[in-house]
Every structure is written in C-alpha cells, then in structure tokens.
C-alpha positions as CSV (number, residue, x, y, z in Angstrom):
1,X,188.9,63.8,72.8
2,X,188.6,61.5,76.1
3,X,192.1,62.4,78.0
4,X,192.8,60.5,81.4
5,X,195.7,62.0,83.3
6,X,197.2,59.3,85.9
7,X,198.0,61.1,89.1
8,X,199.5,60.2,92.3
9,X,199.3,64.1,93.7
10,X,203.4,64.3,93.2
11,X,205.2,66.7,91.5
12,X,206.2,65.0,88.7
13,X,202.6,63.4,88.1
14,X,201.2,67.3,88.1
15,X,204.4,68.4,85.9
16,X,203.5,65.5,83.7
17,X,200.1,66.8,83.3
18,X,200.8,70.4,82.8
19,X,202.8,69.0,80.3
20,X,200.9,66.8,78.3
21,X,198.0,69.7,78.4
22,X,200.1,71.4,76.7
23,X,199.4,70.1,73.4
24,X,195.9,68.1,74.5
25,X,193.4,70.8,74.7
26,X,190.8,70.9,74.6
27,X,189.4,67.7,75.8
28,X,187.5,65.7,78.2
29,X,189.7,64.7,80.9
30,X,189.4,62.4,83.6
31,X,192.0,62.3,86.5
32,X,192.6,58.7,88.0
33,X,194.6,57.6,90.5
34,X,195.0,54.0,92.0
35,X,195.2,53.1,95.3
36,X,195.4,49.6,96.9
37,X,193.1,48.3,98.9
38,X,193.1,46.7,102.2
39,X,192.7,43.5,102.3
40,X,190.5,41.2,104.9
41,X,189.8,37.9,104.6
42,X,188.0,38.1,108.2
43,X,190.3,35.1,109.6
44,X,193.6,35.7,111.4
45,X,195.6,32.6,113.0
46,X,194.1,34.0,116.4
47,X,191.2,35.2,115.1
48,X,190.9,38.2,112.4
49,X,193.4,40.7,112.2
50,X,191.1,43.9,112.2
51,X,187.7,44.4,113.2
52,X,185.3,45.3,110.5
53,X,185.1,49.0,111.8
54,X,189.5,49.0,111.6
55,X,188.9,47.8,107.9
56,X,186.1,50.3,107.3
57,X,188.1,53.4,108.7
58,X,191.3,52.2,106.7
59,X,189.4,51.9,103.5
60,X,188.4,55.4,104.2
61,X,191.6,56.7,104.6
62,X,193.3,55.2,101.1
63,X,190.3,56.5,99.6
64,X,190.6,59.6,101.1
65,X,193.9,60.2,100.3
66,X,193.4,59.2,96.9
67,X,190.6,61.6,96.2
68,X,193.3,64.2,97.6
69,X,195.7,64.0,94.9
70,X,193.0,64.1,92.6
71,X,191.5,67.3,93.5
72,X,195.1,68.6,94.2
73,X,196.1,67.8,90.7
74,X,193.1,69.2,89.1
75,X,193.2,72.1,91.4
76,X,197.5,72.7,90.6
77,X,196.3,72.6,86.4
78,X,193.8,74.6,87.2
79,X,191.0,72.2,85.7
80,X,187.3,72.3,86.5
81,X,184.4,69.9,85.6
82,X,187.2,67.0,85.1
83,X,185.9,63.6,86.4
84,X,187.4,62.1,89.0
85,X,188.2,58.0,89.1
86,X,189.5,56.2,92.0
87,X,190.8,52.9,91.2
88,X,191.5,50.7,93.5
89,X,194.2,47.9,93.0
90,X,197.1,47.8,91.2
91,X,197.6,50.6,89.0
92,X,199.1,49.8,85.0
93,X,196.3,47.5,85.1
94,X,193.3,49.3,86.3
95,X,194.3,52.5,84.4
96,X,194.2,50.0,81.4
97,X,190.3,48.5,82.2
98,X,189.0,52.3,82.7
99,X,190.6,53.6,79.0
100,X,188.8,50.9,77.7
101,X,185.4,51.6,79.9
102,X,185.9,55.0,78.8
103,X,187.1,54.5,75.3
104,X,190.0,56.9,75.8
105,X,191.9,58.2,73.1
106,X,195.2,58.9,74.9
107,X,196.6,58.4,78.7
108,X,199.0,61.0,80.2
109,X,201.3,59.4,82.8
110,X,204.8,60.2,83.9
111,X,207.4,58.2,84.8
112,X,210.9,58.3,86.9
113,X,213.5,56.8,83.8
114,X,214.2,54.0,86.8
115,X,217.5,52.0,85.8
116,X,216.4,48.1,84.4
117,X,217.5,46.1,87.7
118,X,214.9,49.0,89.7
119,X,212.2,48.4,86.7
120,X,212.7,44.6,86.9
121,X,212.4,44.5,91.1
122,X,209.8,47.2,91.4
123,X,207.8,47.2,88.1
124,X,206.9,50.6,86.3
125,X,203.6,51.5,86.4
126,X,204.2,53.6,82.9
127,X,205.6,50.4,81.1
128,X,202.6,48.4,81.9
129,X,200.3,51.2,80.5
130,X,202.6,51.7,77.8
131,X,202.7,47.7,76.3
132,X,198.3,47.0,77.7
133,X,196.9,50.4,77.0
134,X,193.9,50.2,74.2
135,X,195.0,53.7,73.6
136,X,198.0,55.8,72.7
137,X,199.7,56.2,75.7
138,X,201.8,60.1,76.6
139,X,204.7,59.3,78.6
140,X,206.3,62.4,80.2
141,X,209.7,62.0,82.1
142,X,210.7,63.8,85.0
143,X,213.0,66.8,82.6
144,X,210.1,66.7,80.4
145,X,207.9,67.3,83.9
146,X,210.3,69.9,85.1
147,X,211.9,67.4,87.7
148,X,214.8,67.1,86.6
C-alpha cells in the first residue's frame, strides 16, 4: 500500500499521522509537504525587486524549512526509509498531481473543522484533497489528532 502523509511539521499534522498509522501499516509511505515558492519575474517598476542571489538564498530557505517538517514528522512517528516530497506551490493541488504520479492508494491529512465563512475566505487545504484526490482520502480532525 502507497500511503502519503501531508505534513506541515505542526502538531496536529504529526497527531494526524500517528493517527491514521494507526490502522495503515504496514505500507510505503511518503511524507509531502508544500511550500510556496518565491516568485521573480526579474522586473521591478525600478528595476527587479531582488537580486538573483536574494531569490536563490530565499528559495533555500522555504525549502529548507519544508524539508524540516518532513524529517521532524518522520522522525516524531518514528518512521525510517519513508520518502520525502517537497512540493512547491499550492498545496490541495500539488498533493493531488503527486497521488497520481505515485498511484497512491490513500492520503492522510488533517484538518482544523474551520467554520464556512473561514473555509470560504481562506480555503481548506483538506477539502481540495478531499473533492480532486484520485485516491481515498483520511481526513483526521484536530480531537481525532489529539488537539482538541
């Protein structure tokens, strides 16, 4: 079985997890997280608004820190040999592309219970997985995740 566990390093992304491994083991999983990248079109009104080097070293950093909550999730569920997928852009939809890439079977993600005006302004990552996944989709609240 081809697990990916969607992780943003928080509690209630690990609790989600620990969760959802619970009852999905064993498997091959694959952590993922999403990060957005910076942008640079190179042209400012005054010229461009970073240098390449700024861009380069704030690439870095997202990736960075994305890579962190990977390895901090794994490393909190106690996980070894899981692969590791940073994707950058926004998240529902590239958690979506990399089930199918990897032909998934199930995607663990948690999500906050936001109220419907929150949902509608901010979007929910776990509601976009949940109506474009190609897979069954675990969605693990934050009780569920031991947040609440």
């Amino acid at each position: 079985m081809r697990v990916i566990i969607a992780t943003d390093g928080t509690s209630l992304s690990v609790g989600a997890a620990a969760r959802a491994l619970e009852v999905l083991q064993p498997a091959d999983y694959t952590l993922a997280t999403a990060y957005e990248p910076v942008e640079y079109d190179g042209t400012g009104f005054a010229g461009p608004t970073v240098s390449p080097e700024e861009f380069d070293e704030l690439e870095q950093e997202r990736r960075v820190e994305a890579e962190t909550a990977l390895t901090k999730t794994g490393a909190e569920l106690g996980i070894t040999g899981a692969d590791h997928a940073l994707l950058p852009g926004e998240p529902g939809p590239a958690l979506c592309q990399l089930a199918e890439e990897l032909s998934a079977d199930v995607i663990v993600i948690g999500t906050h219970h936001r109220s419907l005006l929150k949902r509608a302004v901010m979007g929910s990552v776990s509601e976009h997985v949940v109506h474009h996944a190609p897979c069954p989709v675990l969605v693990v609240g934050t009780e569920a995740a031991g947040e609440g």
